[in-house]
C-alpha positions, 0 to 999 in steps of 0.5 A, spaced: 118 305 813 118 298 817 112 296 820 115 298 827 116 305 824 110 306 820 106 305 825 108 310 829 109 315 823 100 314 823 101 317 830 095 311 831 095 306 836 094 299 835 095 293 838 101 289 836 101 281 838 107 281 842 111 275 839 110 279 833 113 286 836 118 283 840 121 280 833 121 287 829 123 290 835 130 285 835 131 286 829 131 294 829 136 293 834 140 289 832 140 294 825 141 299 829 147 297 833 150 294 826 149 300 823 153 304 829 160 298 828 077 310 779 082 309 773 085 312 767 085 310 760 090 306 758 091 312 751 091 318 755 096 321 751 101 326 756 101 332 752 108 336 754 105 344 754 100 342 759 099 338 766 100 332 763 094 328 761 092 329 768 085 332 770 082 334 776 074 329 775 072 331 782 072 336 788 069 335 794 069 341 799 070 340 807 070 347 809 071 355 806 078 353 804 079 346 804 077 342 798 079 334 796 081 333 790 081 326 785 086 327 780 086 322 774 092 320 773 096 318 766 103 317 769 099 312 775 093 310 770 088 311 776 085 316 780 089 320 786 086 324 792 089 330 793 087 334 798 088 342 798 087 349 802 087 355 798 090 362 800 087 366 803 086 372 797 084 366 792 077 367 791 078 375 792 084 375 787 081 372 781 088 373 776 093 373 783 098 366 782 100 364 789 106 360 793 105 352 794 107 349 799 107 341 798 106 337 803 108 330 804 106 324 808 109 318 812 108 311 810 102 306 812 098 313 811 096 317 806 092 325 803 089 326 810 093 325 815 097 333 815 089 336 817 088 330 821 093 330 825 096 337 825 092 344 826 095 345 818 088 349 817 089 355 822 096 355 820 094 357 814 087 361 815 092 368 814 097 365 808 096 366 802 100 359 800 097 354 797 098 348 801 097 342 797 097 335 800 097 329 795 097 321 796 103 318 796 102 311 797 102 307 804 110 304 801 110 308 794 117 312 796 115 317 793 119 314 786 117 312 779 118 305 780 124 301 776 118 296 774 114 302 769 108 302 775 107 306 779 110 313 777 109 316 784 115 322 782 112 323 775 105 324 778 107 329 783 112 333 780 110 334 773 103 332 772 101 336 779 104 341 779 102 343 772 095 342 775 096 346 780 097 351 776 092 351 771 087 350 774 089 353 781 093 359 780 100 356 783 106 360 781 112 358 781 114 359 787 114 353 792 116 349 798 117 342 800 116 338 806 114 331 808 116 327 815 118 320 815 118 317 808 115 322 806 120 327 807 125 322 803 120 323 798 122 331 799 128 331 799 129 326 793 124 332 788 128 337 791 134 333 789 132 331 782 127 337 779 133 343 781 130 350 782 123 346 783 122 348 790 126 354 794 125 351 800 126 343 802 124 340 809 125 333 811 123 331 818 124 324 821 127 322 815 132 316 813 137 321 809 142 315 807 139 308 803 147 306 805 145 305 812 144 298 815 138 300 819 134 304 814 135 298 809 132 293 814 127 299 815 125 300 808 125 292 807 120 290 814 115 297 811 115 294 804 114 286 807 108 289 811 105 293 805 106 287 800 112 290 796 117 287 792 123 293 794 126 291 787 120 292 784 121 300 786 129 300 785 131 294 783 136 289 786 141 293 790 147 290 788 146 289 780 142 295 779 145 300 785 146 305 781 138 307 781 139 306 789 144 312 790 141 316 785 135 316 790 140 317 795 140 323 799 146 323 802 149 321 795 147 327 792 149 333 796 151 337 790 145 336 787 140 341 793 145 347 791 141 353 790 134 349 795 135 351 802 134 345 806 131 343 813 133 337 817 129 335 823 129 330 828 128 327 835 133 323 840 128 317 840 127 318 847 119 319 850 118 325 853 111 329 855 109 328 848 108 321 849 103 321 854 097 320 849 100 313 846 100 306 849 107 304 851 108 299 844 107 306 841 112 309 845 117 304 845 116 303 838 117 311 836 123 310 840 127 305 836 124 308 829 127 316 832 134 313 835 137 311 828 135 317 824 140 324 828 146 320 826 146 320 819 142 326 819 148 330 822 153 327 817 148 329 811 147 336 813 154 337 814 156 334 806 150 339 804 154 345 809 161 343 805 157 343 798 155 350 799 147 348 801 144 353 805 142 348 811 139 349 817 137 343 822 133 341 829 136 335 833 132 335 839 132 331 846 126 328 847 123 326 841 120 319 839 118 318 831 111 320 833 105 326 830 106 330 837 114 332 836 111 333 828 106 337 829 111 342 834 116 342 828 110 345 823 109 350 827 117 351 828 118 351 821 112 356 818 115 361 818 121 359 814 117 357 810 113 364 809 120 367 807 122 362 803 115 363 799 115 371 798 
């Protein structure tokens, strides 16, 4: 997202120049209101019956469950950190498969930040899900870019997943969720790989790349991360047919037989903002207070296309981990059921 939104979607405080601040700051508002009126090698040869080509050349393990993963990737032609806490019965049950749940991250972060900012690993300590957390790029939108690189879509939904099995016992039962952009990225796998994932939750997220002030989100993020946007759907009049078919919001069809969580915050701050400095606040504000509009109009497009949908819009609540954090703990337990 924006350099605004992003960065209260790290959840890290920083210290912007004001002149800078106060510009973004303007130009989200004005959206607002407008919007209101290593690498592989190069011949890696993907193989259809398996993972892809891809292969896990390195673990690390941070603790008795949690491991990091690189996964070399033909899809990315590079390697990719991925981050993964096993079931609780994996090492015990050796032919067992489990239940995965992938779990996506905001823009400007990356593969580390659910067991940073979130207590996902005492969540988990009784579950016998497999919880998967991959990189996705700090502005890769979870999409095989229009220009041929990077394959970030093809890399997760077909080579990962098919890693996961093999080399991790996954089964086919699975749940997404990502926040921010990263709940983009979940909503468009759910979307475009139908009966891939039993459950899909999107938290703080742009639904509708038609809106103004997610346009004017996407393009600031993709400025400050050095992205061309046409690069990754191309040009948003000539090539529009990329963007809506990345397009929640144009697609509500396409979640039939998924149920679909949507949740976000009102933009404003509360008790949970008292850890970030005032910017970070303001910031988080501005970046929540665009979001429950449209994420109404697309739940109830999903509701009318018969799609399973439940939704959390609550008051206060900023574009910041806290009100994330509280929603994981929310949403555990639907994501549990969904997975048996």
């Amino acid at each position: 997202m924006s350099s605004l939104i992003t960065c209260a979607s790290t959840g890290r405080v920083r210290r912007i120049r004001r002149g800078r601040f106060l510009t973004c700051s303007l130009l989200l508002v004005t959206a607002m209101l407008g919007a209101t009126n290593a690498h592989a090698r190069a011949g890696d040869v993907p193989r259809p019956s398996d993972s892809g080509g891809a292969k896990i050349t390195a673990v690390r393990q941070i603790d008795a469950r949690t491991r990091d993963l690189t996964v070399s990737s033909p899809a990315m032609h590079q390697s990719i950190p991925v981050r993964v806490i096993l079931p609780k019965n994996w090492t015990t049950h050796r032919r067992a498969t489990f239940p995965v749940l992938y779990m996506l991250h905001g823009g400007d972060d990356d593969y580390t930040s659910w067991t940073r900012e979130t207590d996902i690993e005492a969540l988990a300590k009784n579950s016998d899900v497999l919880v998967v957390m991959p990189d996705g790029g700090r502005a890769g939108y979870y999409t095989d870019w229009n220009a041929g690189a990077p394959r970030w879509e093809t890399f997760h939904t077909r080579e990962l997943v098919r890693l996961m099995e093999k080399s991790y016992r996954a089964s086919s039962s699975r749940a997404i969720m990502g926040l921010s952009m990263g709940g983009f990225g979940a909503l468009n796998y759910a979307a475009h790989h139908h009966g891939m994932f039993r459950y899909v939750a999107s938290m703080s997220s742009y639904v509708d790349l038609n809106d103004g002030a997610a346009r004017l989100a996407l393009a600031l993020g993709a400025n400050r991360e050095g992205t061309d946007l046409q690069k990754v759907w191309g040009d948003p009049d000539t090539d529009a047919r990329i963007w809506q078919a990345h397009n929640p919001a144009a697609m509500p069809a396409a979640f039939r037989g998924t149920k679909v969580h949507l949740s976000s915050g009102d933009g404003t701050p509360g008790p949970l903002d008292t850890a970030h400095t005032l910017d970070v606040v303001f910031v988080g504000a501005l970046a929540e207070a665009q979001l429950p509009q449209s994420m109404k109009k697309f739940a109830e497009s999903l509701r009318s296309s018969g799609v399973e949908t439940t939704t959390h819009f609550y008051r206060p609540g900023t574009h910041s981990w806290p009100y994330w954090k509280r929603e994981l703990h929310t949403l555990w337990p639907a994501v549990q059921r969904a997975l048996k």
